[in-house]
N, CA, C and O atoms as a GROMACS GRO file, in nm:
protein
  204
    1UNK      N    1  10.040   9.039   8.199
    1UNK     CA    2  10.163   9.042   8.276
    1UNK      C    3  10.264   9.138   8.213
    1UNK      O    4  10.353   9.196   8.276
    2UNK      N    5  10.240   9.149   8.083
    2UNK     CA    6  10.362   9.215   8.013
    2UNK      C    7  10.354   9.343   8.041
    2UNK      O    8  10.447   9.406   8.091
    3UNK      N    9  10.210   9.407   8.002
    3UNK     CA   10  10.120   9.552   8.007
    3UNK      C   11  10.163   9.570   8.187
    3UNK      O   12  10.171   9.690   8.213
    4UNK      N   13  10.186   9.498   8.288
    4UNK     CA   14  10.205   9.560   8.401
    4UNK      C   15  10.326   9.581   8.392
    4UNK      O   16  10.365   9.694   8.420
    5UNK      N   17  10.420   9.480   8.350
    5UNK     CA   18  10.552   9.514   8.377
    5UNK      C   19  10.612   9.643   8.269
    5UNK      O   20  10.724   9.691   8.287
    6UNK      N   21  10.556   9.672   8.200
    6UNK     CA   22  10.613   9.783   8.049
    6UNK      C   23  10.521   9.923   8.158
    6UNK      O   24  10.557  10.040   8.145
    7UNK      N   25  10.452   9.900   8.218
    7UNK     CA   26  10.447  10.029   8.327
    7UNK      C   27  10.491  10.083   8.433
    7UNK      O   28  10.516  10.198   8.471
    8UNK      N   29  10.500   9.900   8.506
    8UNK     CA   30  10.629   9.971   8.582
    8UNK      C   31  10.753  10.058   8.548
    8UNK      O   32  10.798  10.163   8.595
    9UNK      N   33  10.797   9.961   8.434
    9UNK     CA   34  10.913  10.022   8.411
    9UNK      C   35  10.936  10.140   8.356
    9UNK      O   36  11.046  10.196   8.359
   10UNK      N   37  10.780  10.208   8.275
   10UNK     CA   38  10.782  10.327   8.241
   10UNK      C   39  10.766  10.424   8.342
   10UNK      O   40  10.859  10.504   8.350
   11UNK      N   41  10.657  10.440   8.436
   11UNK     CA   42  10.665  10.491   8.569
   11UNK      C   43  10.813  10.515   8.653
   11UNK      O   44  10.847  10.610   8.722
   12UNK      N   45  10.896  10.377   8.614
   12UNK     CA   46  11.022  10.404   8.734
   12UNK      C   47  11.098  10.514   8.639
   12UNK      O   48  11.124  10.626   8.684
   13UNK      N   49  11.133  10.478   8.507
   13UNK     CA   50  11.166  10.584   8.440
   13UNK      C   51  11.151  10.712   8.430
   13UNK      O   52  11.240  10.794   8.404
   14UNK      N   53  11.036  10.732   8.450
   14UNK     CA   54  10.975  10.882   8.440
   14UNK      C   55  11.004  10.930   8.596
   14UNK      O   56  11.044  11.045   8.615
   15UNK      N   57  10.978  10.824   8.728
   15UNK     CA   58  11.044  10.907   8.862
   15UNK      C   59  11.189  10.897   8.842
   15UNK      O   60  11.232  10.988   8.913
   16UNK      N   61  11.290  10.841   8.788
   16UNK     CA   62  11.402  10.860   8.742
   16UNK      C   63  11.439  10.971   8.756
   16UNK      O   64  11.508  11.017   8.847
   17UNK      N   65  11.383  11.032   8.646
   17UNK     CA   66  11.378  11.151   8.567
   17UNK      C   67  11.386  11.264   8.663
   17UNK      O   68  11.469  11.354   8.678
   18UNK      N   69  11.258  11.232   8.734
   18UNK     CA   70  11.183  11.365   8.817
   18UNK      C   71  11.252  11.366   8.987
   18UNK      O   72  11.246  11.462   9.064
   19UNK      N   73  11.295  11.276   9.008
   19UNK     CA   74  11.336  11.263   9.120
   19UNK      C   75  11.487  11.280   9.137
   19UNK      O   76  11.549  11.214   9.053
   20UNK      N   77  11.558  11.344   9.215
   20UNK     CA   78  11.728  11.353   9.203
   20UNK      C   79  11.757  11.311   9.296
   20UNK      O   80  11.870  11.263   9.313
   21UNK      N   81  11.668  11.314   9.387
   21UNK     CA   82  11.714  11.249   9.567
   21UNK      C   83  11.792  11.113   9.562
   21UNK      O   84  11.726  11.015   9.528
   22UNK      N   85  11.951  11.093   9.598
   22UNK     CA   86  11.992  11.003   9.622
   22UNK      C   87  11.954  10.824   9.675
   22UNK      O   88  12.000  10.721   9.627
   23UNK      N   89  11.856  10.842   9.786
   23UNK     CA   90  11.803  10.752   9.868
   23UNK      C   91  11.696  10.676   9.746
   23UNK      O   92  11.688  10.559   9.710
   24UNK      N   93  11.625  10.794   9.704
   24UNK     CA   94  11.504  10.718   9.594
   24UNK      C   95  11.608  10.681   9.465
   24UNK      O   96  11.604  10.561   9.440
   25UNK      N   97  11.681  10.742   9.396
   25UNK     CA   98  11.768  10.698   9.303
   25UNK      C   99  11.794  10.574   9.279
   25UNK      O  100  11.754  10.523   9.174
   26UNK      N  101  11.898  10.472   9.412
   26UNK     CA  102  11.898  10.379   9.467
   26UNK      C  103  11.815  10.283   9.432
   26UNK      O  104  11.814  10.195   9.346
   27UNK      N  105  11.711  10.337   9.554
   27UNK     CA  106  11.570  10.204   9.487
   27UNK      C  107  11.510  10.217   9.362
   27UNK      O  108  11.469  10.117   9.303
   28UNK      N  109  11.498  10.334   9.311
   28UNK     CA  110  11.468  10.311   9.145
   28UNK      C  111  11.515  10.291   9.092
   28UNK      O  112  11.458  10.294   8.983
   29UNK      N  113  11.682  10.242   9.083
   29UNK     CA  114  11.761  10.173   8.978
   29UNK      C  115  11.723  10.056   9.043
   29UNK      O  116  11.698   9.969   8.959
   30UNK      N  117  11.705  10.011   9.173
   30UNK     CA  118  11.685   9.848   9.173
   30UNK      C  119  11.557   9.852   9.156
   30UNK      O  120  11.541   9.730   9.156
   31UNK      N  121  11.442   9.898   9.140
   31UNK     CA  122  11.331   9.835   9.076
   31UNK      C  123  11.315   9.902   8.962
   31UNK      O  124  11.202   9.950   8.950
   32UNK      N  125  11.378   9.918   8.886
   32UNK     CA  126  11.393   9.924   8.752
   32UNK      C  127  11.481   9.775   8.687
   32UNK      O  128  11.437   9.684   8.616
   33UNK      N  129  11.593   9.793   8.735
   33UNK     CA  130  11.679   9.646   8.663
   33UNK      C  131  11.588   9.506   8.725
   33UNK      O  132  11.642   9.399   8.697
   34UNK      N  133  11.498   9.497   8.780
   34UNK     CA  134  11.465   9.376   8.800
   34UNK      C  135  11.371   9.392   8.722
   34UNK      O  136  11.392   9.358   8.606
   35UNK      N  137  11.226   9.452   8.759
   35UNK     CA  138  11.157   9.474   8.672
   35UNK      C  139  11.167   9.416   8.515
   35UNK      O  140  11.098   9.334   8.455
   36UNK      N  141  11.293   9.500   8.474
   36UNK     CA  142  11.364   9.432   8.293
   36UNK      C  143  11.402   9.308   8.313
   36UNK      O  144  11.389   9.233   8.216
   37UNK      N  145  11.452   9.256   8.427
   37UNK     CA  146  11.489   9.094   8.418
   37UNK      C  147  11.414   9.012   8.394
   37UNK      O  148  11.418   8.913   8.321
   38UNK      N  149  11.254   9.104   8.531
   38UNK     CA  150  11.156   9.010   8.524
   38UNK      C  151  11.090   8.964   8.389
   38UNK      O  152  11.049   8.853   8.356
   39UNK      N  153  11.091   9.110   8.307
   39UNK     CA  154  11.017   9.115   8.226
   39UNK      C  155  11.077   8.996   8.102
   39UNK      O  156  11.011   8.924   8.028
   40UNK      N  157  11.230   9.010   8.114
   40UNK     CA  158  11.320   8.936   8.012
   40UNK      C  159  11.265   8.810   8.057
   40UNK      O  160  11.240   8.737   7.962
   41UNK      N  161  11.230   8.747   8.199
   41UNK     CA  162  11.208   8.609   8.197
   41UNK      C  163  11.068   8.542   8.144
   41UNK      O  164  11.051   8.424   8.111
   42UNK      N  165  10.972   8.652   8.146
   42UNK     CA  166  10.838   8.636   8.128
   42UNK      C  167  10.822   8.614   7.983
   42UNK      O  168  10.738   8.531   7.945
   43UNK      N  169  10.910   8.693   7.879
   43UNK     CA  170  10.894   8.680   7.771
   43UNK      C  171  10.977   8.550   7.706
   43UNK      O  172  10.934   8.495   7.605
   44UNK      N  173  11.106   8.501   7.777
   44UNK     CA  174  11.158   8.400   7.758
   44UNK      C  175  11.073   8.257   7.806
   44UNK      O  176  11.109   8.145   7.769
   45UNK      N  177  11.011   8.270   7.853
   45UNK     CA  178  10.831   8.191   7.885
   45UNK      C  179  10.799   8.196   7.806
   45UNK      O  180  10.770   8.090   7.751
   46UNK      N  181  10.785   8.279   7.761
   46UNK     CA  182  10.628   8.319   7.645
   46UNK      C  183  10.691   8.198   7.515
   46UNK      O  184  10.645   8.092   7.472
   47UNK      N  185  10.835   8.289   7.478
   47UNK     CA  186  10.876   8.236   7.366
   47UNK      C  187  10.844   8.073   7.378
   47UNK      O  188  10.750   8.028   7.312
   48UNK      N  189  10.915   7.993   7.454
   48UNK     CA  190  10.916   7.865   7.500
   48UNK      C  191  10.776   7.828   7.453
   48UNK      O  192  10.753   7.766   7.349
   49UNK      N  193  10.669   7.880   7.557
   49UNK     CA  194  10.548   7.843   7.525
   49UNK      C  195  10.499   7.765   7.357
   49UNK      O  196  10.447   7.659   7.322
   50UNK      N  197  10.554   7.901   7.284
   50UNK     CA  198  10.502   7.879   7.147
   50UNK      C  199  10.589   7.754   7.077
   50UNK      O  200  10.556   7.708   6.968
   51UNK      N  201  10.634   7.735   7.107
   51UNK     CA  202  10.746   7.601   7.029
   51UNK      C  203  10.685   7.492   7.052
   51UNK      O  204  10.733   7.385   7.014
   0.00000   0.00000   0.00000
């Protein structure tokens, strides 16, 4: 789960980058910040788990 989400978020990064078009901008900042949320909740799981 982690390995998908650390690609998304590298992928959205890198079209970030490469892309300037307004419209895509947009949706790649919102699937970028969730993505990191998601990822923040998955690992706040994880942690839990181990306790």
């Amino acid at each position: 789960m982690q390995n998908t989400l650390n690609a998304i978020i590298g992928f959205t990064k890198i079209a970030q980058r490469e892309i300037k078009d307004e419209s895509y901008s947009y949706y790649l900042s919102k699937i970028s910040d969730s993505s990191n949320l998601l990822l923040n909740i998955v690992n706040y799981i994880l942690d839990i788990s181990k306790i």
